[in-house]
C-alpha positions in Angstrom: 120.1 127.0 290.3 117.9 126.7 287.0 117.2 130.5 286.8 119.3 133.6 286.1 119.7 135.4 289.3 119.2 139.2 289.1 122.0 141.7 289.0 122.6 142.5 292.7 121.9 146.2 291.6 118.1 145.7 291.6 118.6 144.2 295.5 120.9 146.5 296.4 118.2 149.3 294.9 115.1 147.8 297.1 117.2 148.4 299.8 117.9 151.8 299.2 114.4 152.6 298.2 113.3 150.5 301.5 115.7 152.8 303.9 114.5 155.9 302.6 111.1 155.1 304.3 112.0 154.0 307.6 112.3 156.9 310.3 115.5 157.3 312.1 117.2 155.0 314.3 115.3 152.0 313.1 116.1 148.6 312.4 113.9 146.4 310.1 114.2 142.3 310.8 113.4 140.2 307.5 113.3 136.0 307.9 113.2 133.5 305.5 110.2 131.0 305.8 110.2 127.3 307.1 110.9 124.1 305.2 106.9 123.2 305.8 106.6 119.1 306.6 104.7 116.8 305.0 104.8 113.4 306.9 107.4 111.1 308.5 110.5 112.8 307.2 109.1 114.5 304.2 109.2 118.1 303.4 107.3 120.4 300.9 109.7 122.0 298.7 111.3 125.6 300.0 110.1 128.7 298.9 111.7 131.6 299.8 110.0 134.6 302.0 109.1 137.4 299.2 109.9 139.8 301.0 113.4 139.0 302.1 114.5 137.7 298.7 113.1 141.3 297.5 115.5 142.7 299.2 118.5 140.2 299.5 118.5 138.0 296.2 118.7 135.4 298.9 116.9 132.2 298.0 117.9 129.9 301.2 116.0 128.9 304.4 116.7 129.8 308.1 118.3 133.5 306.7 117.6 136.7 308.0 118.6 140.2 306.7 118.4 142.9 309.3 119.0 146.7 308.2 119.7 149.4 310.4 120.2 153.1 308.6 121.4 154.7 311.1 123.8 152.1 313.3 126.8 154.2 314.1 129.2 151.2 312.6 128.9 151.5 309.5 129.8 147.9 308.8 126.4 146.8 311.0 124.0 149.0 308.6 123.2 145.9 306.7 124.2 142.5 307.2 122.7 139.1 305.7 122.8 136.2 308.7 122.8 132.4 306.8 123.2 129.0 307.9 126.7 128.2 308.1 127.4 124.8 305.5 129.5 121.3 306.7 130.7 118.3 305.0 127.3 117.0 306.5 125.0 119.1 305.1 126.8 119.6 301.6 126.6 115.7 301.5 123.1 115.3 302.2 121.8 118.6 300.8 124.5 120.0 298.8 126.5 123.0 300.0 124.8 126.7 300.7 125.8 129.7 300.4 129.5 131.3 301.3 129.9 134.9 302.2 131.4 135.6 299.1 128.5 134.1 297.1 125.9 136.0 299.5 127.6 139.2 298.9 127.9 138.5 294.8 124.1 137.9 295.0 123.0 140.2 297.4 125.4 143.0 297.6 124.8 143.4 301.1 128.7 143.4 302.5 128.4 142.1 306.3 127.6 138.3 306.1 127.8 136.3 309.0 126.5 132.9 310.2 123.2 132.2 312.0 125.3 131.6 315.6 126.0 135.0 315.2 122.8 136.2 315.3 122.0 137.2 319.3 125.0 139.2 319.7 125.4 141.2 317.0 121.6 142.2 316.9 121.5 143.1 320.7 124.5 145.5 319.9 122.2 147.0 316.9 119.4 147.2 319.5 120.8 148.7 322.1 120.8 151.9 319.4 117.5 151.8 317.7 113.9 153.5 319.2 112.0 151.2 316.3 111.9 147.8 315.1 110.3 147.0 311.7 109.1 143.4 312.0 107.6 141.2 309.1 103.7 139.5 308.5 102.4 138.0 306.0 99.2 140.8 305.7 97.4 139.6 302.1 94.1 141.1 302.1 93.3 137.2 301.1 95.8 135.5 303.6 94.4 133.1 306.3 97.5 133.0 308.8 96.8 129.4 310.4 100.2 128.4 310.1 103.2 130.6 313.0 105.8 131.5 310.5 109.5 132.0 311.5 108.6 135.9 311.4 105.8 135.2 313.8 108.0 133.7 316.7 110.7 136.0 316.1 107.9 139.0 316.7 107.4 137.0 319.8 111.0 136.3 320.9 111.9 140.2 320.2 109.3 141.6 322.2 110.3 139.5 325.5 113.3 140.2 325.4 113.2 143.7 324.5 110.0 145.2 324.9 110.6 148.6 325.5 111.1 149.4 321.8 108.8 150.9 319.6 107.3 147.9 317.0 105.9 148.6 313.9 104.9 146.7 310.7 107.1 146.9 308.0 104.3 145.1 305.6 102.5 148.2 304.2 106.2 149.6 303.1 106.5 146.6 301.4 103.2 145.9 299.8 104.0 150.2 298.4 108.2 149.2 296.8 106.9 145.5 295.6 103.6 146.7 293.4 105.7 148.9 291.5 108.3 146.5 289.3 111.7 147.3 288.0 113.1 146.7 284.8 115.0 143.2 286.1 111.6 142.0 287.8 109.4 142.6 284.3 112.5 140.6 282.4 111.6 137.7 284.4 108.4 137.8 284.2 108.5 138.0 280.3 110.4 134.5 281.0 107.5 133.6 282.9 105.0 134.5 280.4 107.0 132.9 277.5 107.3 129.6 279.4 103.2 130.0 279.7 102.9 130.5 276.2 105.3 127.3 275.0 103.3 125.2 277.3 100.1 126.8 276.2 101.3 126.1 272.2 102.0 122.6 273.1 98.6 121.9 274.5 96.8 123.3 272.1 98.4 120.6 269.6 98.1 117.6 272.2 93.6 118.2 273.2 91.2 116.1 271.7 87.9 114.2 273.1 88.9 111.4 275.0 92.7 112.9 276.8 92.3 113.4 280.7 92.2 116.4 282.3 95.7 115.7 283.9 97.2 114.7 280.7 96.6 118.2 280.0 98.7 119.2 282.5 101.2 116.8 282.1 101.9 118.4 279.2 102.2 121.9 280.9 104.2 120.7 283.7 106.9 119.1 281.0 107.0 122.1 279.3 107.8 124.6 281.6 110.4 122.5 283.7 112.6 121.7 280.8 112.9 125.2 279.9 114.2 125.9 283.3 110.8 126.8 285.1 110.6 124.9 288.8 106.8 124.1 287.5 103.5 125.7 287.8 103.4 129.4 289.9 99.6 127.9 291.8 97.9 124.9 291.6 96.9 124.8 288.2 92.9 124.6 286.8 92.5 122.0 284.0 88.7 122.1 283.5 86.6 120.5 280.7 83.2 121.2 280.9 80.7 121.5 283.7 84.4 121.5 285.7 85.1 124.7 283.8 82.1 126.4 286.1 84.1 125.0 289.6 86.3 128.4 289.9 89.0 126.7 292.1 88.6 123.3 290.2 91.9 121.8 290.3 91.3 117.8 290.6 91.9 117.4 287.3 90.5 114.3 286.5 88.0 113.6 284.0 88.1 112.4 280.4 87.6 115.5 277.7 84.5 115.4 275.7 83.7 115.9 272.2 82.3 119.4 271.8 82.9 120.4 275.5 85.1 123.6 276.4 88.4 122.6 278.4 89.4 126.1 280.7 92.7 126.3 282.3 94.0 128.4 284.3 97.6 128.2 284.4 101.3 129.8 284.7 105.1 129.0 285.3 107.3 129.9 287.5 110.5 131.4 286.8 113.4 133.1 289.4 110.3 133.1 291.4 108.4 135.6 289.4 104.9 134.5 288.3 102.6 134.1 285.0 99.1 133.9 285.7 97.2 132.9 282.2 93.7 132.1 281.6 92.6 130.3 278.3 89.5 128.2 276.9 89.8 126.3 274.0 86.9 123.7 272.1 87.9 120.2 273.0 87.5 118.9 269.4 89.1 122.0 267.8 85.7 124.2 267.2 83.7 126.3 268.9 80.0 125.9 268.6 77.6 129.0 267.3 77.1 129.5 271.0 80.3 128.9 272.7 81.8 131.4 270.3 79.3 134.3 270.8 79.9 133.4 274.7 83.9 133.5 274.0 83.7 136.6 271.8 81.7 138.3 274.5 84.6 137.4 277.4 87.3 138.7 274.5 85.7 142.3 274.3 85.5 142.6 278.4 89.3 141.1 278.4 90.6 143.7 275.8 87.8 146.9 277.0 89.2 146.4 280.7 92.6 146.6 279.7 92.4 150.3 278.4 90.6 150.8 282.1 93.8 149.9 283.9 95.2 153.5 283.8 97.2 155.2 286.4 95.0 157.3 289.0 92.8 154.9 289.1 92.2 152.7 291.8 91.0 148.9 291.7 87.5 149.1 293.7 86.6 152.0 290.8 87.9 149.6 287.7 86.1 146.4 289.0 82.8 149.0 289.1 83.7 149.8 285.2 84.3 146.4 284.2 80.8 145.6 285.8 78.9 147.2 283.3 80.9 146.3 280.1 80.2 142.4 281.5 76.5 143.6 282.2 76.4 144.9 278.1 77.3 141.7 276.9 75.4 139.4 279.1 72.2 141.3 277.5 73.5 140.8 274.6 73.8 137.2 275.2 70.3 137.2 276.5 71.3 136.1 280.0 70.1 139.2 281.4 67.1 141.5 280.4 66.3 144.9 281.1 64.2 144.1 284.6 67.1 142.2 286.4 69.3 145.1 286.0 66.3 147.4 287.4 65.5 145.2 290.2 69.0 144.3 291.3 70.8 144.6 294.4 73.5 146.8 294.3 75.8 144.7 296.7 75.2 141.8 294.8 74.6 143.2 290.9 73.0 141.1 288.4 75.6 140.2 286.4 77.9 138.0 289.1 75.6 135.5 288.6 77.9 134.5 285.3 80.6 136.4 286.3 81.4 136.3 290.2 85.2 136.8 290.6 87.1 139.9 290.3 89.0 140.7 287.3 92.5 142.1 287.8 95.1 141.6 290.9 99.1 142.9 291.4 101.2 140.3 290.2 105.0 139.4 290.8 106.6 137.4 293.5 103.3 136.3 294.1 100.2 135.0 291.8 98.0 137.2 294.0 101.1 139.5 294.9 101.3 142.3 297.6 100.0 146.1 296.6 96.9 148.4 298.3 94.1 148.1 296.2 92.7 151.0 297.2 96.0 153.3 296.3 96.0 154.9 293.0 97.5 152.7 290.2 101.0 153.5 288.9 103.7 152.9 285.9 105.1 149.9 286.6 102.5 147.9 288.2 101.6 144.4 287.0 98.3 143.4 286.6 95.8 140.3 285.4 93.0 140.8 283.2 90.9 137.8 283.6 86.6 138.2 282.9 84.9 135.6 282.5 81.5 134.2 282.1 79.8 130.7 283.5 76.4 129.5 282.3 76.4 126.0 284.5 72.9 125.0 282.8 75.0 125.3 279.6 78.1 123.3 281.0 80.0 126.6 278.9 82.5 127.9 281.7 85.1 130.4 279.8 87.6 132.6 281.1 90.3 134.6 279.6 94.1 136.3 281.2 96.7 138.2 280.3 99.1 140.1 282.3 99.8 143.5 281.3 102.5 145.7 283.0 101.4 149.5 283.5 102.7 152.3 281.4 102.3 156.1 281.4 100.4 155.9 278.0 98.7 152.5 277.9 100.5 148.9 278.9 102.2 146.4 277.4 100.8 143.2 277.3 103.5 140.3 278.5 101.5 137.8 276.8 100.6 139.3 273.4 102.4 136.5 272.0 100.1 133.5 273.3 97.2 133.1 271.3 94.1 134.3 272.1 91.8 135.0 269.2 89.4 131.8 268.5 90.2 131.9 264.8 93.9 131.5 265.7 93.0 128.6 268.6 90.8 126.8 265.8 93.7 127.2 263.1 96.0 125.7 265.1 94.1 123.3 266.7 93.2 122.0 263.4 96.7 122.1 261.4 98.6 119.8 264.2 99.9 116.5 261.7 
């Protein structure tokens, strides 16, 4: 394991906070995703279901964590089911987890192996009236692929279908938005890694590097300082690329007085840093790229101080609209008789700036949370406006992640640099 694990107290404390909400007599079923194939024998690397690891510490495929309050065994109330290890697979593989280790990690007590798994949960069923069962339900999620959750919803309801089924997903999305003290220490590491890769970049760019030299550079970063690599597909973007909002081929040559955005983050424990930056290729910003950056910096650092608790996203992004409406005026992209004539569906301004600005954060880029619930302490947020002129080729957008606090936030990257006098000095002092 190249992480840290968490102390089994913040697992053991999801739980808790996760039984308090379920009604009596009900049993909640949590499984770990699929390896996903590639081709021929290939497989995409394992990531872990979020919401099971929230609440086991487990990071290992085929397991499955079933809680049940009120069982009247005591010893049944929570038990972690995993893949029983052989010479075979700790060969091939390398070993998984014991019981002992599960417990350690978890501190769930009852561990037993997958072939377990039928008999011990009919004897749990047999005493509840409802079953909490897992799906994936992002407000941005496109469910093509049947998850091991999906077919177990399947398998559970023919065989017992009498039960009362509800989804434990909103119950989630409510504990996981809020973060504890051990979540927010791993995603400082997150958001340090960022900003070593970020340092490092900023002394390797110059005209004539490629795109995924760039991120070469990230990638080597971030793994040798115990990161499993980038948290999403990362956006390297000089240019007219920096106006592609998903852009992540990657590809081109870096030109001499073009902007290079990226839109990157590490990994770490499986926490998540999402940063934005744009920096001049050649080390300066032209008169006009700066009053364009300069403009994004104010709506970055204004929208921060929005992010208040009681407020609620859909009200924020309104706020933010008008601060990025004052400064595209400014900048002469707008003039008084677009903002009169616009739509209000479609407001003048998202013609330069056409993306939200701030999602929940934390086991996920785009992590789990009701948008249209009140903010609290302890949420995670991005803070990423930006603005794209494509007849300009200028495409710039700037991120932090802030956690929030009772009285303001704290910002996890404070330490990555951000100001374009800072970029250009250190752009300019490499050897």
């Amino acid at each position: 394991m190249r992480y840290k694990p968490l102390d089994k107290e913040v697992f053991i404390n999801n739980r808790s906070r996760l039984r308090k909400l379920l009604p009596k007599n009900a049993v909640a079923v949590l499984n770990a995703n699929d390896i996903m194939p590639t081709n021929a024998d290939g497989n995409m690397r394992f990531r872990t279901n979020n919401d099971q690891y929230y609440l086991s510490g487990v990071d290992q495929e085929e397991s499955i964590l079933v809680i049940a309050p009120d069982f009247p065994n005591e010893s049944l109330r929570e038990i972690l089911f995993l893949k029983e290890t052989n010479d075979e697979i700790a060969i091939w593989e390398g070993a998984k987890l014991t019981r002992e280790q599960a417990t350690k990690r978890s501190g769930v007590q009852t561990v037993k192996w997958l072939s377990e798994f039928e008999k011990v949960f009919r004897t749990i069923m047999m005493e509840a009236d409802t079953v909490f069962l897992n799906t994936n339900e992002h407000i941005r999620a496109v469910p093509d692929v049947e998850t091991r959750d999906s077919r177990f919803i399947k398998e559970c309801r023919q065989q017992y279908p009498l039960h009362n089924y509800r989804r434990i997903a909103p119950l989630m999305h409510d504990l996981r938005a809020v973060k504890s003290p051990g979540e927010l220490d791993m995603m400082q590491t997150a958001c340090d890694i960022t900003e070593k890769g970020f340092r490092r970049v900023l002394n390797f760019t110059k005209p004539g590097v490629k795109e995924y030299e760039v991120e070469a550079e990230y990638l080597h970063e971030f793994v040798r300082r115990g990161s499993r690599g980038f948290a999403y597909d990362p956006i390297i973007a000089g240019g007219f690329n920096a106006c592609v909002l998903h852009y992540t081929d990657n590809s081109m040559e870096l030109q001499d007085g073009d902007l290079m955005l990226m839109d990157v983050g590490a990994e770490y424990g499986n926490y998540n840093a999402d940063m934005s930056r744009t920096i001049p290729v050649n080390g300066r910003f032209t008169e006009r790229q700066r009053k364009v950056y300069d403009a994004v910096l104010r709506v970055m650092k204004e929208a921060m101080q929005l992010l208040t608790p009681g407020n609620t996203i859909p009200e924020y992004h309104r706020e933010v609209g008008k601060l990025m409406e004052r400064e595209l005026l400014g900048l002469k992209l707008l003039d008084t008789t677009d903002i009169r004539t616009q739509n209000p569906e479609w407001p003048a301004y998202k013609k330069f700036f056409m993306h939200g600005t701030s999602h929940h954060i934390g086991l996920d880029v785009h992590d789990v949370g009701n948008i249209y619930k009140e903010i609290k302490p302890g949420m995670v947020f991005t803070v990423e406006p930006g603005i794209y002129i494509r007849e300009e080729n200028i495409g710039i957008r700037l991120e932090n992640d802030i956690v929030i606090r009772e009285n303001g936030f704290t910002d996890l990257m404070e330490n990555i640099p951000l100001e374009a006098e800072e970029i250009e000095e250190i752009m300019n002092s490499r050897s």
